[in-house]
C-alpha positions, 0 to 999 in steps of 0.5 A, spaced: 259 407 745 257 407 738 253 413 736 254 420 733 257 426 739 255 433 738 258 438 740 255 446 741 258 447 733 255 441 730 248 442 733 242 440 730 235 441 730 229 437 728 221 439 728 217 434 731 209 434 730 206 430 736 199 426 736 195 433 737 198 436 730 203 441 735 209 442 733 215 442 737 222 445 735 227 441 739 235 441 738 239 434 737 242 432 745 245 427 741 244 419 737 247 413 741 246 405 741 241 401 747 240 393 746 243 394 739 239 399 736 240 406 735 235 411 738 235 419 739 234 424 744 231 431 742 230 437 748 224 442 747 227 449 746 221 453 747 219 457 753 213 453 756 218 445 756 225 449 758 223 449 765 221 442 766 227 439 762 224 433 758 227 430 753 224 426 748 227 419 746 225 416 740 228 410 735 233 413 730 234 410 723 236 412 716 232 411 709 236 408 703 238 416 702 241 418 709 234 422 711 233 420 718 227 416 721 224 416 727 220 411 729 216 411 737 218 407 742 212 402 743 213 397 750 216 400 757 219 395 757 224 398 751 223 405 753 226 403 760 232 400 757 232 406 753 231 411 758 237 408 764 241 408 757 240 415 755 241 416 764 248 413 762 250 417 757 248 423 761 254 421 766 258 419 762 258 427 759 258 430 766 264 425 768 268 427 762 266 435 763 269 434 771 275 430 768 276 435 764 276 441 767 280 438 771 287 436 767 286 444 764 
Protein backbone atom coordinates (compact mmCIF):
# COMPACT_ATOMS: atom_id res chain seq x y z
CA UNK A 1 0.00 0.00 0.00
CA UNK A 2 1.65 3.25 -0.81
CA UNK A 3 1.16 6.25 1.66
CA UNK A 4 2.69 7.41 4.87
CA UNK A 5 2.47 4.85 8.19
CA UNK A 6 2.39 6.75 11.44
CA UNK A 7 2.91 5.46 14.54
CA UNK A 8 2.33 6.97 18.02
CA UNK A 9 5.91 8.73 18.04
CA UNK A 10 5.28 10.20 14.39
CA UNK A 11 1.89 11.81 15.43
CA UNK A 12 1.04 14.69 13.63
CA UNK A 13 -1.84 17.14 14.19
CA UNK A 14 -3.52 19.62 11.70
CA UNK A 15 -6.25 22.41 12.37
CA UNK A 16 -8.90 22.29 10.39
CA UNK A 17 -11.45 25.42 9.64
CA UNK A 18 -14.82 24.10 8.36
CA UNK A 19 -17.57 26.16 6.47
CA UNK A 20 -19.18 27.74 9.50
CA UNK A 21 -15.40 29.25 10.71
CA UNK A 22 -14.98 26.51 13.75
CA UNK A 23 -12.14 25.36 13.92
CA UNK A 24 -11.08 21.75 14.84
CA UNK A 25 -8.03 20.24 16.11
CA UNK A 26 -7.67 16.78 14.62
CA UNK A 27 -4.42 14.09 15.06
CA UNK A 28 -3.18 12.64 11.55
CA UNK A 29 -4.64 8.62 11.23
CA UNK A 30 -2.90 8.43 8.51
CA UNK A 31 -2.03 9.42 4.28
CA UNK A 32 -2.74 6.51 1.91
CA UNK A 33 -3.82 5.85 -1.92
CA UNK A 34 -7.40 4.94 -3.38
CA UNK A 35 -7.93 4.84 -7.19
CA UNK A 36 -4.73 6.35 -7.43
CA UNK A 37 -4.72 9.35 -5.53
CA UNK A 38 -3.67 10.11 -2.20
CA UNK A 39 -6.30 11.22 0.26
CA UNK A 40 -5.84 11.72 4.50
CA UNK A 41 -7.57 10.86 7.45
CA UNK A 42 -7.92 13.00 10.20
CA UNK A 43 -9.63 12.04 13.93
CA UNK A 44 -11.15 15.03 15.80
CA UNK A 45 -9.64 15.33 19.38
CA UNK A 46 -11.83 17.31 21.22
CA UNK A 47 -14.31 16.22 23.76
CA UNK A 48 -17.65 16.87 21.88
CA UNK A 49 -16.59 14.43 18.40
CA UNK A 50 -14.51 11.73 20.52
CA UNK A 51 -17.68 9.76 21.35
CA UNK A 52 -18.62 9.52 18.12
CA UNK A 53 -15.40 8.37 16.26
CA UNK A 54 -15.88 10.32 13.10
CA UNK A 55 -12.92 10.52 10.95
CA UNK A 56 -12.80 13.22 8.29
CA UNK A 57 -11.39 12.08 4.96
CA UNK A 58 -10.02 14.66 2.52
CA UNK A 59 -7.90 14.63 -0.74
CA UNK A 60 -4.21 15.08 0.24
CA UNK A 61 -1.56 16.58 -1.84
CA UNK A 62 1.83 18.77 -1.45
CA UNK A 63 2.98 22.45 -2.99
CA UNK A 64 6.09 22.72 -5.01
CA UNK A 65 7.36 23.33 -1.15
CA UNK A 66 6.28 20.25 0.41
CA UNK A 67 3.25 22.03 2.39
CA UNK A 68 0.37 19.78 2.52
CA UNK A 69 -2.86 20.68 0.67
CA UNK A 70 -6.17 19.20 1.27
CA UNK A 71 -8.67 19.59 -1.02
CA UNK A 72 -12.61 18.31 -0.35
CA UNK A 73 -13.90 15.06 -1.71
CA UNK A 74 -16.43 16.45 -4.19
CA UNK A 75 -18.75 13.31 -5.61
CA UNK A 76 -20.22 10.08 -3.20
CA UNK A 77 -19.10 8.43 -5.93
CA UNK A 78 -15.40 9.40 -4.81
CA UNK A 79 -15.89 9.64 -1.38
CA UNK A 80 -17.19 5.71 -1.31
CA UNK A 81 -14.14 4.56 -2.86
CA UNK A 82 -12.32 6.58 -0.65
CA UNK A 83 -14.28 5.45 2.49
CA UNK A 84 -14.39 1.41 1.55
CA UNK A 85 -10.40 2.13 1.19
CA UNK A 86 -9.92 3.91 4.56
CA UNK A 87 -12.28 0.66 5.99
CA UNK A 88 -9.35 -1.56 4.66
CA UNK A 89 -6.70 0.28 5.95
CA UNK A 90 -8.41 -0.05 9.18
CA UNK A 91 -8.33 -3.85 8.92
CA UNK A 92 -5.28 -4.21 7.58
CA UNK A 93 -4.27 -2.45 11.00
CA UNK A 94 -6.16 -4.49 13.49
CA UNK A 95 -5.21 -7.83 11.42
CA UNK A 96 -1.47 -6.82 11.56
CA UNK A 97 -1.91 -5.70 15.88
CA UNK A 98 -3.69 -9.57 15.98
CA UNK A 99 -0.88 -11.01 14.34
CA UNK A 100 1.35 -9.23 16.28
CA UNK A 101 0.43 -9.97 19.23
CA UNK A 102 0.48 -13.23 18.35
CA UNK A 103 4.28 -13.84 17.44
CA UNK A 104 5.46 -12.06 20.70
Amino acid sequence: MAGKELNNDDEMFVTLTLDDDTEVECIVITIFEADGKDYIALLPIDDENEDEGEVYLYRYSEDAEGNPILDNIESDEEYEVVADRFDEWLDEQEYDEIVGDDEE
